[in-house]
C-alpha positions as CSV (number, residue, x, y, z in Angstrom):
1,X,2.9,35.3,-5.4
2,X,6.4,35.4,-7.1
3,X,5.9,34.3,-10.5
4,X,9.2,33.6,-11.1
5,X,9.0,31.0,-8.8
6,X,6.0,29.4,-9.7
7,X,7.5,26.4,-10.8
8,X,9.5,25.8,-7.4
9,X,6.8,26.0,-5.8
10,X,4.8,23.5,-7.9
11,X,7.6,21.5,-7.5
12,X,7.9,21.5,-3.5
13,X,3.9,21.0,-3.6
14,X,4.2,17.9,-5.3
15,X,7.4,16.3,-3.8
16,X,5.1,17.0,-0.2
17,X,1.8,15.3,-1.5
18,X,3.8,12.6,-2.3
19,X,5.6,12.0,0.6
20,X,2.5,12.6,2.9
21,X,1.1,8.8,2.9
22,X,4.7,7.1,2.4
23,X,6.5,9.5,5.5
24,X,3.4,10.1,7.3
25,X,2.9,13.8,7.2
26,X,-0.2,13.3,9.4
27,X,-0.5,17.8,9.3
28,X,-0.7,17.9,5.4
29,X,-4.3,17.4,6.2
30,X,-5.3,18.8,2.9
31,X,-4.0,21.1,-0.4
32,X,-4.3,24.3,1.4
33,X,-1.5,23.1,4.2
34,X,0.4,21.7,1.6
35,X,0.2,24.7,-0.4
36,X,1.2,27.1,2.6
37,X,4.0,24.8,3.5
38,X,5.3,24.5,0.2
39,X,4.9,28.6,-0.3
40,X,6.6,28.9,3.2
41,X,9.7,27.1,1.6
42,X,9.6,28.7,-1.3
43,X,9.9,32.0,0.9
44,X,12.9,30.6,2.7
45,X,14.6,30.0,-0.5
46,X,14.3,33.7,-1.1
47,X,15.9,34.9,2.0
48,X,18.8,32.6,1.2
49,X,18.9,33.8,-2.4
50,X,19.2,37.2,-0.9
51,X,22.2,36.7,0.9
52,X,23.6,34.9,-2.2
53,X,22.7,38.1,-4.2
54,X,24.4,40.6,-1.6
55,X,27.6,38.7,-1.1
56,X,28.0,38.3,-5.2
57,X,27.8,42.2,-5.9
58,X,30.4,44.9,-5.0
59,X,29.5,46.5,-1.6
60,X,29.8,50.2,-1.3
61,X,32.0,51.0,2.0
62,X,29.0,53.7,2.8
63,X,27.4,50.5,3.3
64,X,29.3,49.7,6.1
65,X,29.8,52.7,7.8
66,X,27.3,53.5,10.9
67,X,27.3,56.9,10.5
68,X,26.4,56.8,6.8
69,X,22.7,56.9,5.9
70,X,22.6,54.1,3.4
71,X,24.1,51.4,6.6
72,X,23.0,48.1,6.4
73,X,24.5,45.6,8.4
74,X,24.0,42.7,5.9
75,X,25.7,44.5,2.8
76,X,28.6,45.8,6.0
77,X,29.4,41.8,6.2
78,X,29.4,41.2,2.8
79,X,31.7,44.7,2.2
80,X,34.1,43.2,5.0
81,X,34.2,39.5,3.5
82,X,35.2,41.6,-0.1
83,X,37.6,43.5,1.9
84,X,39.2,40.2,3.2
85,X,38.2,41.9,7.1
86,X,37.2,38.5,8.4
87,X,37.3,39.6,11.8
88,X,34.8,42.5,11.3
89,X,32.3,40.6,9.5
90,X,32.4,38.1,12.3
91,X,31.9,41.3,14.8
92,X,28.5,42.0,12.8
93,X,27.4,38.8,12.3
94,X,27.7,38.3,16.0
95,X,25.9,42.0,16.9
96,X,23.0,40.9,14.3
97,X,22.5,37.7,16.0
98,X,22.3,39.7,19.3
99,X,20.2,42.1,18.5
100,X,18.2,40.9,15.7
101,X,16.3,42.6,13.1
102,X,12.7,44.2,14.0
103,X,10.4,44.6,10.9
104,X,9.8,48.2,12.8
105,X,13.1,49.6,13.2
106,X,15.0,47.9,11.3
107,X,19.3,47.7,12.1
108,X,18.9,51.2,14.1
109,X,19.8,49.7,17.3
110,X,22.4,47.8,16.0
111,X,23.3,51.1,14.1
112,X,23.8,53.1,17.6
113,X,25.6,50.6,19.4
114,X,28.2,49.6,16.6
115,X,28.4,53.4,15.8
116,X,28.9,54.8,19.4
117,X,25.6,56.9,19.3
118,X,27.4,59.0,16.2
119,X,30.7,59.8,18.0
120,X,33.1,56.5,17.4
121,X,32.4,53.2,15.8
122,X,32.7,49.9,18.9
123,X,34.6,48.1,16.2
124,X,36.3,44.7,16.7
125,X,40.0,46.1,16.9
126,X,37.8,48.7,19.4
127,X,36.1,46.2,21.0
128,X,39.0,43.5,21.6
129,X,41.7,46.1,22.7
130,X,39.6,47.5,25.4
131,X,36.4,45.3,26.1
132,X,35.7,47.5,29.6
133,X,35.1,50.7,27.8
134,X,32.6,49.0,26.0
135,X,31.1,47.4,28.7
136,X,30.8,50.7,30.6
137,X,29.6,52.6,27.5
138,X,26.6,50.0,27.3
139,X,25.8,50.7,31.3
140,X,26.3,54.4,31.3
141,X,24.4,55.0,27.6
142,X,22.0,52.0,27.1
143,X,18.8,54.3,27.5
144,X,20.0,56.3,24.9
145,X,19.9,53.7,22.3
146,X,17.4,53.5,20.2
147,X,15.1,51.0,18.1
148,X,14.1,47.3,18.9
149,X,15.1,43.9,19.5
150,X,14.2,41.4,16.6
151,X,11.6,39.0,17.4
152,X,13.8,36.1,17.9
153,X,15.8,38.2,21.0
154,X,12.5,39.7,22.5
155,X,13.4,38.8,26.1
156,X,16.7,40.3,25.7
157,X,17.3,43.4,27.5
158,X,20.4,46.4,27.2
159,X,19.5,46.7,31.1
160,X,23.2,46.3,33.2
161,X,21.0,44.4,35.8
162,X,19.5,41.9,33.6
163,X,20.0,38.7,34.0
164,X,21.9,38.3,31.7
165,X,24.0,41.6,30.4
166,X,25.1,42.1,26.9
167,X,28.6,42.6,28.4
168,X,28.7,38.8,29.7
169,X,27.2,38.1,26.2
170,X,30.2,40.1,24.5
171,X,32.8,38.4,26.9
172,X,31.3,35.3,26.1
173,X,32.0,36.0,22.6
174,X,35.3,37.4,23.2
175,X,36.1,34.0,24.5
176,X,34.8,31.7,22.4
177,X,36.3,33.5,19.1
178,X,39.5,33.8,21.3
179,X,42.7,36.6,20.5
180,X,43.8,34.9,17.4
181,X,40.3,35.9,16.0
182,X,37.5,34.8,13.4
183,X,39.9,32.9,10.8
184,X,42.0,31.5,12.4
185,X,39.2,30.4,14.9
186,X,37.1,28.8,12.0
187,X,40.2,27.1,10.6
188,X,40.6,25.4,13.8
189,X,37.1,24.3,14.0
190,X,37.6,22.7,10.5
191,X,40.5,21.0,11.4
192,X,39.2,19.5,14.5
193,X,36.2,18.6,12.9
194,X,37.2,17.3,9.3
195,X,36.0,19.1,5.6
196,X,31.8,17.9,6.1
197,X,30.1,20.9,6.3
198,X,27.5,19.2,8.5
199,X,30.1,18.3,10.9
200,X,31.9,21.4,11.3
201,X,28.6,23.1,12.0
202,X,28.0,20.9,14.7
203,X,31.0,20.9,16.2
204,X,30.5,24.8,16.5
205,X,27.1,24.5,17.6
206,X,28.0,22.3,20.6
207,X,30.9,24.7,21.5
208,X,29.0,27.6,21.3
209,X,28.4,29.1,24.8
210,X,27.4,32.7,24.7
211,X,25.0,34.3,27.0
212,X,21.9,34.7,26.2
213,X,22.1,32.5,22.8
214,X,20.5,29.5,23.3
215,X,19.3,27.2,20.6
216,X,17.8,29.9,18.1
217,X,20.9,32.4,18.9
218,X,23.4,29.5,18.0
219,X,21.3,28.0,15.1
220,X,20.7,31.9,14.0
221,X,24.9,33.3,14.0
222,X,26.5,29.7,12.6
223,X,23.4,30.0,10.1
224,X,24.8,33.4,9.2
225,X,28.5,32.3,9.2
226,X,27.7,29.7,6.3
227,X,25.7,32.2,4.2
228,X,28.3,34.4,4.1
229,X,31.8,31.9,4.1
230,X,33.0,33.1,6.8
231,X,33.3,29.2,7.3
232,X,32.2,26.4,5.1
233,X,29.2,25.1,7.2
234,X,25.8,23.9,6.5
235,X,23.3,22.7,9.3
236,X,22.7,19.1,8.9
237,X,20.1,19.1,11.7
238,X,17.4,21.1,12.4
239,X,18.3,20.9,16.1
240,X,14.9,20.6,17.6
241,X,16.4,20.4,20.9
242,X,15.2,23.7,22.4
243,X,13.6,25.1,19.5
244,X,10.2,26.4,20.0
245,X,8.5,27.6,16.5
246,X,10.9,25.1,14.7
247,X,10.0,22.2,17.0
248,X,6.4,23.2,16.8
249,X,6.1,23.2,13.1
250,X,8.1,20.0,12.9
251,X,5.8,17.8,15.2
252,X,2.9,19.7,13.5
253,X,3.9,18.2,10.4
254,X,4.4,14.4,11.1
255,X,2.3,13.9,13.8
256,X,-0.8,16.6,13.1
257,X,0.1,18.1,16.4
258,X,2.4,20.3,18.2
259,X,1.9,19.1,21.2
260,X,2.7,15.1,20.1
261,X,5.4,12.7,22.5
262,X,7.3,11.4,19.5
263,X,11.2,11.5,20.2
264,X,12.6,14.3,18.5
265,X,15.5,12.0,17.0
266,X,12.6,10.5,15.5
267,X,11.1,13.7,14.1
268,X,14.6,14.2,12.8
269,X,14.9,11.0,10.5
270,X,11.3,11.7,8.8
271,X,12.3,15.0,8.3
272,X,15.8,14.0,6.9
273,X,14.3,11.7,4.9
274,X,11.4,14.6,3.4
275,X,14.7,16.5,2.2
276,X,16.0,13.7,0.2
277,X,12.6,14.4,-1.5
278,X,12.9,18.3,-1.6
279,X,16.5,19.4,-1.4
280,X,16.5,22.1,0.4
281,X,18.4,21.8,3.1
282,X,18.0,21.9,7.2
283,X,18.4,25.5,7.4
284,X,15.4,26.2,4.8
285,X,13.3,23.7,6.3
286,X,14.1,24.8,9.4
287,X,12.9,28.4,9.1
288,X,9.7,27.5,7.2
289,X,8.4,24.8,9.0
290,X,8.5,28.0,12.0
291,X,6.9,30.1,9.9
292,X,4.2,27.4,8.8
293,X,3.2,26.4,11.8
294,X,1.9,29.9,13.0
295,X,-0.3,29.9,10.1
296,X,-0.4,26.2,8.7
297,X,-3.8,26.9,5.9
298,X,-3.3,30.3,4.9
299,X,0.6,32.1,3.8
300,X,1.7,34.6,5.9
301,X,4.9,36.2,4.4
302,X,6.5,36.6,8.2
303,X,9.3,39.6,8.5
304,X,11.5,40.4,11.3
């Protein structure tokens, strides 16, 4: 699978049989689950790489329009960031953390929300000026809008009674960013936090209180800001606080069980010290080690 990477994933094979005995990577039971896991990474890389790839090329501005047939919200932040619209790239990244991206239907509910079911476009400028006229289009139209939520926002709901409505979400949001907006928001997180990327990232991540994002939604957007410079973060952690999949796969992996006692700041330092051995960051290994553990002997390529 993926020639060209063949050799990376030789390489991530070998740098994980060799830190089984020393870091006690008690799940590597044998080459298969090293093999999977090393495959897993490999298909983490790609998903970086494709963000990499979208953000380096000229971005059509059909890309970015809702009502355009070739929309994709990905290549829309990446036209924005071109366009020097820092606040509407953080708009999207923010509406693709929320809704997420279903392997079924792809960005189509995004699509209807952001594009006003064909007749407008909720834009940030939109959005900000007059926040109850969204609110009350999401309660009088949500059963019009179509598509899915993403797997990692399965138990959210476009209801106006549930629990937790997308408009306290969206306020939330509104807050947190605050009326100065996205970069001048960021550049005061820098400054407050100093120029390490790891640092900055957490200092955003504990900050961070939106409804209905809890660990994944926080780890997921701020994962997205860094891909895309809206801000120059990296996760240093792969905050297993919360996690369920991540936290899962990580215990899986150095204790041969997902169900093991072991602290998870413990956890954290082997698996800090395995990236000194693979280099490929927390947010790679933190996205296949989820993947992995659903399926620790035999690759599953995992989408949506």
């Amino acid at each position: 699978m993926w020639p060209s990477r063949s050799g990376e994933q030789e390489r991530l094979a070998t740098e994980l049989a060799g830190a089984k005995t020393p870091l006690g990577l008690t799940g590597l039971v044998d080459q298969a689950t090293i093999a999977t896991l090393a495959l897993q990474l490999v298909a983490s890389q790609r998903r970086e790489d494709y963000f990499k790839a979208i953000r380096s090329r000229p971005t059509s501005a059909a890309r970015a329009d809702p009502h355009d047939p070739s929309f994709d919200a990905e290549r829309a932040v990446a036209y924005h960031v071109q366009s020097g619209n820092i606040d509407e790239a953080g708009w999207l990244l923010f509406l693709m953390t929320y809704f997420a991206r279903p392997a079924s239907s792809g960005w189509l509910r995004l699509r209807d929300v952001y594009g006003s079911l064909g007749a407008g476009r909720w834009d940030w400028l939109t959005v900000t000026a007059n926040p109850t006229a969204f609110y009350n289009w999401i309660g009088t139209n949500w059963q019009q809008i179509r598509g899915k939520f993403g797997n990692h926002r399965k138990y959210t709901s476009l209801r106006p009674n549930a629990p937790i409505p997308m408009r306290d979400a969206v306020a939330d949001y509104l807050a947190w960013i605050g009326g100065a907006g996205h970069a001048a928001f960021f550049a005061s997180a820098v400054h407050a936090a100093g120029n390490n990327p790891h640092t900055i990232f957490d200092h955003l991540y504990n900050s961070m209180k939106i409804g209905t994002f809890a660990r994944l939604g926080k780890f997921d957007y701020l994962s997205l800001v860094g891909r895309y410079g809206l801000a120059p973060i990296e996760a240093g952690s792969a905050y297993l606080k919360g996690a369920t999949g991540p936290e899962s796969g990580a215990r899986l992996l150095v204790d041969g069980t997902r169900e093991s006692a072991t602290p998870l700041a413990s956890i954290q330092t082997t698996l800090d010290a395995l990236d000194q051995r693979l280099k490929v960051g927390m947010t790679i290994m933190e996205d296949a080690l989820c993947n992995w553990q659903k399926s620790p002997a035999k690759f599953v390529h995992y989408l949506g």
